[in-house]
N, C-alpha and C positions, 0 to 999 in steps of 0.2 A: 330247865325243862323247855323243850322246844314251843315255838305256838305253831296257831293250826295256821294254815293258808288263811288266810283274807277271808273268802267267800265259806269258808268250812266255819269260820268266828262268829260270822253274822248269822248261818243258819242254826246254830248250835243254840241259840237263844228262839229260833222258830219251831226247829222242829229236833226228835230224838234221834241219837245214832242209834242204828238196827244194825248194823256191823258190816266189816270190811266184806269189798267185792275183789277177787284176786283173777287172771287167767293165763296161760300160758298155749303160745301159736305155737306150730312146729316152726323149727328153725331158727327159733329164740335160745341164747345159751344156755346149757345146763349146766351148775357144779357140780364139781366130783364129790362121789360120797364114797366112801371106803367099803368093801363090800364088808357087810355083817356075816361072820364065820353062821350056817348052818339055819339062814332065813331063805323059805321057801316060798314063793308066791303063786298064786293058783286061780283061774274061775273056780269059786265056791260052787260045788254039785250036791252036797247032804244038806239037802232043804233040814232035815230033822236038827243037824249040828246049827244053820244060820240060828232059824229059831231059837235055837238054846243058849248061844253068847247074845242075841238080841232082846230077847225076852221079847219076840215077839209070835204069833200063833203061827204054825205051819201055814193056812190060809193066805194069811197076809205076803209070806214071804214066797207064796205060789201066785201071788197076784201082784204083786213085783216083777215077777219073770216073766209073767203074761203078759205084761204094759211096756216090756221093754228095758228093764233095769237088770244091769250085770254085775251079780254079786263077786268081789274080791276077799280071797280069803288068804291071810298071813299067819306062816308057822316058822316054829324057831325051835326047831331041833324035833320037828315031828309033832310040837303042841302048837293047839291054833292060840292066837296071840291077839290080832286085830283081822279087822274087816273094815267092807267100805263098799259102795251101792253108785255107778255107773250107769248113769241116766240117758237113754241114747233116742227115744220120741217125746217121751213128754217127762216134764220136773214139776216138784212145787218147795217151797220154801216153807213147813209146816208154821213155822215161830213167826210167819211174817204174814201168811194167809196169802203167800203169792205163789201161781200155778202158770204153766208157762210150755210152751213146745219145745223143743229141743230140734234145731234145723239140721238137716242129714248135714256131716262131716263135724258136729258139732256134738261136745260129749259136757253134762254137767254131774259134777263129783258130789256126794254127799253122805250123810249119814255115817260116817268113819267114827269107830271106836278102839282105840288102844285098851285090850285088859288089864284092870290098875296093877294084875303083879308085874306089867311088861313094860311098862311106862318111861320113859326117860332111856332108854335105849337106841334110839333115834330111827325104830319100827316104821313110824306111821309118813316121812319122809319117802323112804324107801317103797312102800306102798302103792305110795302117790307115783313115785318116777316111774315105777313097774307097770299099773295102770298105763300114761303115756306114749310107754314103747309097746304093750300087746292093744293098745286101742288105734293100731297101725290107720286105719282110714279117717281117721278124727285130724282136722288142722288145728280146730280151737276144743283148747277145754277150760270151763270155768268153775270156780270151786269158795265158800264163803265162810263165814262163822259167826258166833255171840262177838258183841264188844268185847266183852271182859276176857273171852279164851285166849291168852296169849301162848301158851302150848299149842293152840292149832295152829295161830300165827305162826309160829317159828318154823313147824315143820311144814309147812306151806311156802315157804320162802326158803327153806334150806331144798325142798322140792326142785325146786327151778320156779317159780310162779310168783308174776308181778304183781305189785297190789295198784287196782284199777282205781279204787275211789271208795266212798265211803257211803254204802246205803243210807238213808235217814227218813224218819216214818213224820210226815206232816201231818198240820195242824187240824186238814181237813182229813185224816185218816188214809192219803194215797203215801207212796213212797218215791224218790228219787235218788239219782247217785253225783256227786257230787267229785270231779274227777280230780284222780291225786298227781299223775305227770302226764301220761298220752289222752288225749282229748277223742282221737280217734278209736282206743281202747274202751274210754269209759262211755262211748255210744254207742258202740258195738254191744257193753253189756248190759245198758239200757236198754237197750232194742233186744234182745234176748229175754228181758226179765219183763218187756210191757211197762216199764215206769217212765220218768221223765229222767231227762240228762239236766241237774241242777247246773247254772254256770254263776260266775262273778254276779252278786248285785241281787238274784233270785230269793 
């Protein structure tokens, strides 16, 4: 098993991982994905249908589109399959209690659900790339998860999207990110989210 970086060892004993921070610029490479025979990708418009793969109330998902959030919706073969919620003035991190602007040309991903019969199909990748090419005015977009979900890892990185660094929730209750290769990256996502950019020694 690998170890962490240096400075990832030392925090690990101050503070919890809250999970990976990932982003991808335009003009960053993308790998190829083979196209999926009979997947459809769409802006979601049947507020009644979000609701109903979300379980969440009609309201809520009218008060999404009112504040800015653009729902994606994924079919495959004509049945919807996943979804996923396109953040473009303001985000919040619900599991971390962090809320945050979204600065114009700057797009944050979230809420993505694969339906468990659709799973392992390599859906929720494709998703994501589709997003990136109709979210034509967007340079950056960034996109996060639980520690433990390594399925959203995967398809997060089979996406095209770097992984930045590693949120982590301190001792005094704030959070920081703690950068995994581009320093320049993991401050940009700090400065995005309001926390602190952790370095060596912190």
């Amino acid at each position: 098993m690998s170890q962490p970086p240096p400075q990832e060892a030392r925090l690990s004993s101050a503070g919890e991982p809250a999970g990976p921070l990932y982003t991808w610029w335009r003009g960053d490479p993308l790998p190829t994905l083979p196209v999926l025979p009979g997947l459809a990708i769409e802006l979601a418009r049947e507020l009644d249908l979000l609701a109903e793969l979300s379980g969440l109330p009609v309201s809520e998902v009218q008060a999404r589109l009112d504040a800015g959030h653009r729902p994606y919706l994924a079919r495959l073969d004509g049945a919807p399959v996943a979804y996923g919620w396109v953040a473009t003035r303001a985000a919040s991190i619900g599991a971390l209690g962090i809320s945050f602007s979204v600065p114009r040309g700057t797009r944050y991903l979230g809420d993505f659900v694969t339906l468990p019969r659709w799973r392992g199909r390599g859906i929720y990748p494709r998703l994501l790339r589709a997003i990136l090419k109709r979210e034509g005015e967007a340079d950056r977009f960034w996109i996060g998860h639980d520690t433990p979900n390594v399925a959203s890892a995967r398809g997060i990185l089979k996406a095209g999207f770097t992984r930045v660094g590693e949120i982590y929730r301190l001792p005094d209750g704030s959070f920081g990110v703690v950068a995994a290769d581009s320093l320049e990256r993991a401050r940009a996502g700090a400065a995005l989210l309001g926390i602190r950019l952790l370095e060596a020694g912190q």
